[in-house]
C-alpha positions in Angstrom: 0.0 0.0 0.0 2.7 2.5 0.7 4.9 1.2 -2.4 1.7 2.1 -4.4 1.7 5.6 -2.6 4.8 6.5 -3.1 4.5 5.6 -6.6 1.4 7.9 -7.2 2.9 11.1 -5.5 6.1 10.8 -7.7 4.6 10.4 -10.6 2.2 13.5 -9.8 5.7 15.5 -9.3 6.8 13.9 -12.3 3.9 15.1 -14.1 4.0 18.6 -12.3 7.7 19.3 -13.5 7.1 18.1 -17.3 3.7 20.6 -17.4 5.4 23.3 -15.9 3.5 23.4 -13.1 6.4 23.2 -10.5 10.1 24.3 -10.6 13.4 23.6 -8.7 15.9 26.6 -9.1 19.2 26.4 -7.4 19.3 28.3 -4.2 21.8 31.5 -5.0 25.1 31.4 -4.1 27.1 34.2 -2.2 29.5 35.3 -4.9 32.4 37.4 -3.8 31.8 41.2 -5.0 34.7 43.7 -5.8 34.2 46.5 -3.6 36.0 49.8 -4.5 37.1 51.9 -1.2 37.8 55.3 -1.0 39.8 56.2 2.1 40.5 59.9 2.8 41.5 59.7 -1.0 43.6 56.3 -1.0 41.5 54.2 -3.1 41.8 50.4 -4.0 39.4 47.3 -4.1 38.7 45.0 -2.1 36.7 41.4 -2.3 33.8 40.5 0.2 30.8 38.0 0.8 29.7 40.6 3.4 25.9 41.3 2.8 25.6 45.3 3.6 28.3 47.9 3.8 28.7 47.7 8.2 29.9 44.0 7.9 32.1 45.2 5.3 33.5 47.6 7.7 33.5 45.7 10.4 35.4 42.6 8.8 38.2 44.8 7.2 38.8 47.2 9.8 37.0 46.3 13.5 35.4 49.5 13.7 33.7 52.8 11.6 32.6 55.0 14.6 32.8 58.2 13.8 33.9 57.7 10.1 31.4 59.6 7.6 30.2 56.8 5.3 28.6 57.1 1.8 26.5 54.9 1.0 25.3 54.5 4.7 26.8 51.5 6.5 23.4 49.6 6.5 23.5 49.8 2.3 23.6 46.0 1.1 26.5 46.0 -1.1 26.4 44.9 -5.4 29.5 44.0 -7.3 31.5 47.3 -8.4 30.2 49.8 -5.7 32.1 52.3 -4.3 32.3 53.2 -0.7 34.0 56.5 0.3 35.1 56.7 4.0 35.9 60.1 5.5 37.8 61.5 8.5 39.4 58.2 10.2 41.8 58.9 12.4 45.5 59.2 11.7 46.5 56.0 13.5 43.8 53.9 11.8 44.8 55.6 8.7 48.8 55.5 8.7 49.0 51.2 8.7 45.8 51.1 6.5 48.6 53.1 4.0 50.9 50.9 4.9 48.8 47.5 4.3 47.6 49.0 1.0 51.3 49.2 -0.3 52.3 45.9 1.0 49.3 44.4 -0.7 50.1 46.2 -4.0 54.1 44.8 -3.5 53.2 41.5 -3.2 50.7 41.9 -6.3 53.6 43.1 -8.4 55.7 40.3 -7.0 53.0 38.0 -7.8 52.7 39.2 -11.4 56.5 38.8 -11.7 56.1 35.0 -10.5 53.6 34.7 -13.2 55.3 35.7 -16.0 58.3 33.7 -15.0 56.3 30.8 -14.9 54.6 31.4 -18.2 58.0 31.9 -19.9 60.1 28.6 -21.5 64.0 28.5 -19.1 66.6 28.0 -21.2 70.0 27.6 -20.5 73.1 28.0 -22.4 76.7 30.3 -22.5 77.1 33.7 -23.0 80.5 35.9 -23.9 80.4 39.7 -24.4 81.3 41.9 -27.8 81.8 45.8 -27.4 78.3 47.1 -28.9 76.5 50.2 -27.3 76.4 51.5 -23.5 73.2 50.1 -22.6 72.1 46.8 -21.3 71.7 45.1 -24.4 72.6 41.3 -26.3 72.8 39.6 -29.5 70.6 36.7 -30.4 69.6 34.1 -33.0 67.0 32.8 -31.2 64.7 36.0 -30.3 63.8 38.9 -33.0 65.0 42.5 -32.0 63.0 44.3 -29.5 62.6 41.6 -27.0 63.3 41.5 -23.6 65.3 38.8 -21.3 66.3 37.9 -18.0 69.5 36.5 -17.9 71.0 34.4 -14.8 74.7 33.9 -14.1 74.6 30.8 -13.0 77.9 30.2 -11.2 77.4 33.7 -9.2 73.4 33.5 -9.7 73.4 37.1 -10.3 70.4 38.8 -12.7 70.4 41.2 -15.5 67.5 42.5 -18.5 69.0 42.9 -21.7 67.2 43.8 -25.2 68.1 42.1 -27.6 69.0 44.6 -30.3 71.2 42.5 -32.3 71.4 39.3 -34.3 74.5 36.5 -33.5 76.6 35.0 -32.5 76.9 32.2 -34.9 75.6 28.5 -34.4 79.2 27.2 -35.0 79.9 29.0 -31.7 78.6 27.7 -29.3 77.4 30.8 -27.8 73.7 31.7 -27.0 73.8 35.1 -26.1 76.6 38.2 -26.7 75.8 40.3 -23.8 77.3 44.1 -24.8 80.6 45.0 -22.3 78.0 46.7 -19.7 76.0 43.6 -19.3 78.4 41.3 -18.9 80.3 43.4 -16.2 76.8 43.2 -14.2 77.4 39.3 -14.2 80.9 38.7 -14.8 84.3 40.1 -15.0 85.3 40.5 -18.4 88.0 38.2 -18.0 85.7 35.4 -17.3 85.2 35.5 -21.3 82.4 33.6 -21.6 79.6 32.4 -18.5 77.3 29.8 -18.4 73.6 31.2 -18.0 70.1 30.8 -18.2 67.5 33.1 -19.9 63.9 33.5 -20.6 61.4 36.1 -22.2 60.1 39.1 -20.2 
């Protein structure tokens, strides 16, 4: 009797669904919204799941008494908004500055991971030819115009060249003629040639 039930009431929801006469829609989900801040004039974003402007506040800095808001803090946040804060005080403000650079460092460091990553290491030997006073090489490998960091890798010191110029030769052996200044920056001249590594930048 129950088997036969159960059997009746799905197939009504079955029937329901096919009709149109009932839905299921995912429940929505808290996406994280970029929230652009405007402190005293130091401006940068930040992204939050809070619901309204107050836990925003509240989760990034403990505390907004006495702080002019706009929007008010009991706005609920959307993706994109911009809140302007006025009149903290100077020692909420002076390591807010200072967390706001640190976060922008280690987003430029970041970056600089990225693109090291992204970029093919190869490895090779370098000598040096007397061409020009900036930091510049000779390559077969990459067109003119390009930029590479090279590696000493005996003294693991780092230099970016542009390549400007086409050579050495295959028969050499050589991968890279670093100009005099370059090579000073890795090696002493005397060194003649260095083993290195390289890659695109």
């Amino acid at each position: 009797m129950m088997t036969g039930y159960r059997g009746a009431v799905l197939s009504l929801l079955s029937l329901a669904v096919l009709t149109g006469g009932l839905s299921w829609q995912r429940p929505p989900i808290n996406q994280p919204k970029v929230i652009k801040l405007q402190f005293n004039g130091l401006g940068w974003q930040t992204d939050t799941r809070a619901s309204d402007i107050a836990e925003l506040l509240l989760q990034d800095f403990g505390s907004y008494e006495g702080w002019m808001i706009e929007p008010p803090p009991e706005t609920a946040l959307t993706d994109q908004m911009t809140v302007t804060i006025q009149d903290p005080s100077a020692s909420v403000l002076e390591p807010l500055v200072a967390a706001n650079l640190k976060a922008e460092l280690k987003k430029q460091e970041e970056a600089k991971r990225q693109t090291e990553r992204k970029s093919p290491i190869y490895a090779g030997l370098a000598t040096w030819y007397d061409f020009g006073s900036e930091l510049t090489a000779a390559s077969r490998q990459f067109p003119k115009g390009t930029h590479l960091r090279v590696v000493a890798v005996n003294s693991g010191k780092t230099i970016d060249v542009m390549i400007n110029d086409y050579g050495p030769q295959a028969y050499t052996g050589i991968q890279l003629d670093l100009n005099r200044p370059a090579f000073l920056k890795l090696a002493p001249l005397g060194a003649g040639k260095i083993g290195i590594k390289y890659f695109r930048i």
